[in-house]
N, C-alpha and C positions, 0 to 999 in steps of 0.2 A: 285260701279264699273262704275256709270254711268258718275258718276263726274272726273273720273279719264281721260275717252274719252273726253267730252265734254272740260275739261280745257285744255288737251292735243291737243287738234285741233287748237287753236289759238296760241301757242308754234310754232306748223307746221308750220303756216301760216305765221307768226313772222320770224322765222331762214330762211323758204324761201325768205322772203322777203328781208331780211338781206345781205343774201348770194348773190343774185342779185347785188345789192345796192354795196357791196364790193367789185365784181368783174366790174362790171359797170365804177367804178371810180376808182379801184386800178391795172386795169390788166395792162395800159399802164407802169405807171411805174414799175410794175413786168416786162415784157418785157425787159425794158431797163437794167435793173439790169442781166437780164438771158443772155443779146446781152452783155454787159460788161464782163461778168463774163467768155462764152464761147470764145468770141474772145479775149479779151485782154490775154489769160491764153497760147493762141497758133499763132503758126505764121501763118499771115494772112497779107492781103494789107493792111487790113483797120483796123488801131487801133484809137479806143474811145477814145478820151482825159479825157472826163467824158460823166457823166450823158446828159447835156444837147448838147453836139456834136453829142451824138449818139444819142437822139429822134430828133435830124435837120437832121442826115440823113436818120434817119427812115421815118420820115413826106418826104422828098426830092425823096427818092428812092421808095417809097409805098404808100404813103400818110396816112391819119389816121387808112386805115385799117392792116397797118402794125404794128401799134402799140395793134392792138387788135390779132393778130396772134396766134393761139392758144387756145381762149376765148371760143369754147365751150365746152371745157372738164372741163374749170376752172366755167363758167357756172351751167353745170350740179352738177360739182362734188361740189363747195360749196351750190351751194341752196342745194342738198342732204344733203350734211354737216350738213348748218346751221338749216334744217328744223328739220334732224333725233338730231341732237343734245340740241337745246330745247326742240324739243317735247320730246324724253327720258326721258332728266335731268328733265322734268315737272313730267311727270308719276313717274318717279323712286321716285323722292322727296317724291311726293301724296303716291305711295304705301307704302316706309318707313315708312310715318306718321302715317299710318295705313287707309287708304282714306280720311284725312282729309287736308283740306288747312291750313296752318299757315304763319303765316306776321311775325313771329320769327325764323330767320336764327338760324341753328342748324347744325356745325360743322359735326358732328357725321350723318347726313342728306347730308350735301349739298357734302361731298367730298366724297363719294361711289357714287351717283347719278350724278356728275362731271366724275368721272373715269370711271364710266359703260357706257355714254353718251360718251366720246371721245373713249372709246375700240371701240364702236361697228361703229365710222366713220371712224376713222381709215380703215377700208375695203373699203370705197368710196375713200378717200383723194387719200393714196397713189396712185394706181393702174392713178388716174385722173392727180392727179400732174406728173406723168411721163410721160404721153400721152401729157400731158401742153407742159412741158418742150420740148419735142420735135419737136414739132409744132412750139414752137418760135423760133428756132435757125434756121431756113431753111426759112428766110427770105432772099432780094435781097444780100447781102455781105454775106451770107451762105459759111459756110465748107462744108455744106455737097452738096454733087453733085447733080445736078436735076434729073437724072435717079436715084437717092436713096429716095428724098424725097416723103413726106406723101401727100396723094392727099386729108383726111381728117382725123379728129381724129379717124373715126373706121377703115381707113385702115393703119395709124400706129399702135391703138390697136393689129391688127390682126397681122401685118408682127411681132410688137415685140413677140407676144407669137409662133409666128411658127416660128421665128431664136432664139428666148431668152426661149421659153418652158415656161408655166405656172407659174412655179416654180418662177422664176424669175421675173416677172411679179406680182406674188401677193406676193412678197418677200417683195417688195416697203410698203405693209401693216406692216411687219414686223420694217421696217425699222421708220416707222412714231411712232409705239409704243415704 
């Protein structure tokens, strides 16, 4: 049992470090894709030609921290991700094998210890990616109106579950599985 902790600790420390690293360098262009995607779908003043008109206006109207809008729910909820998800897939592997390490991938191993590992983040992802999403679209060319918008990811958390009820809210879990 003891090996099962100890190998599993460096997993943690791994997917945390991962999940950083991923959001670090990948959340601007997630942004621009979530600004594309909201505004180009409805009418608005300001339509995106592409990809790189809308990070010049984002850089123009907000500067770099506009492109980061949103990043701590994406933050938290991927290093949770990436931590709980190696480290799981690490243990589950270990305990399958019966507490043993093996350098032979094993099928019948690695995909129940995959599937148990993304079940159980799935309860971070979603719930975080939707607080995400919403934080980025209430940027300076924003639909949504400044008396509506989030003043930080836990007071959108909060306003969504007291207008959208829990339900709803960890439904987005449902939705990622």
């Amino acid at each position: 049992m003891a090996e099962i902790s100890s190998s599993g600790y460096k997993e943690y420390v791994a997917g945390l470090s991962a999940g950083v690293a991923a959001v670090a360098t990948g959340h601007p262009f997630d942004t621009v894709k979530v600004m594309l995607q909201k505004h180009n779908a409805e009418a608005h003043m300001i339509q995106y030609r592409n990809g790189l008109h809308c990070t010049a206006r984002i850089l123009k109207t907000e500067g770099i921290k506009g492109l980061y809008r949103g990043a701590t729910p994406s933050f938290v909820g991927i290093a949770v991700e990436g931590s709980l998800f190696f480290g799981i897939y690490s243990q589950t592997k270990v305990y399958l094998q019966g507490g043993v390490q093996s350098g032979e991938p094993r099928p019948q191993v690695i995909i129940p210890s995959a599937a148990f590992s993304g079940a159980i983040i799935s309860f971070v992802l979603g719930p975080t990616d939707l607080i995400k999403c919403r934080m980025q679209i209430q940027g300076t060319d924003s639909l949504v109106p400044k008396s509506s918008r989030y003043s930080s990811p836990l007071d959108c958390a909060l306003k969504t579950v007291k207008a959208e009820g829990v339900r709803k809210f960890c439904s987005t879990m449902i939705n990622v599985l």
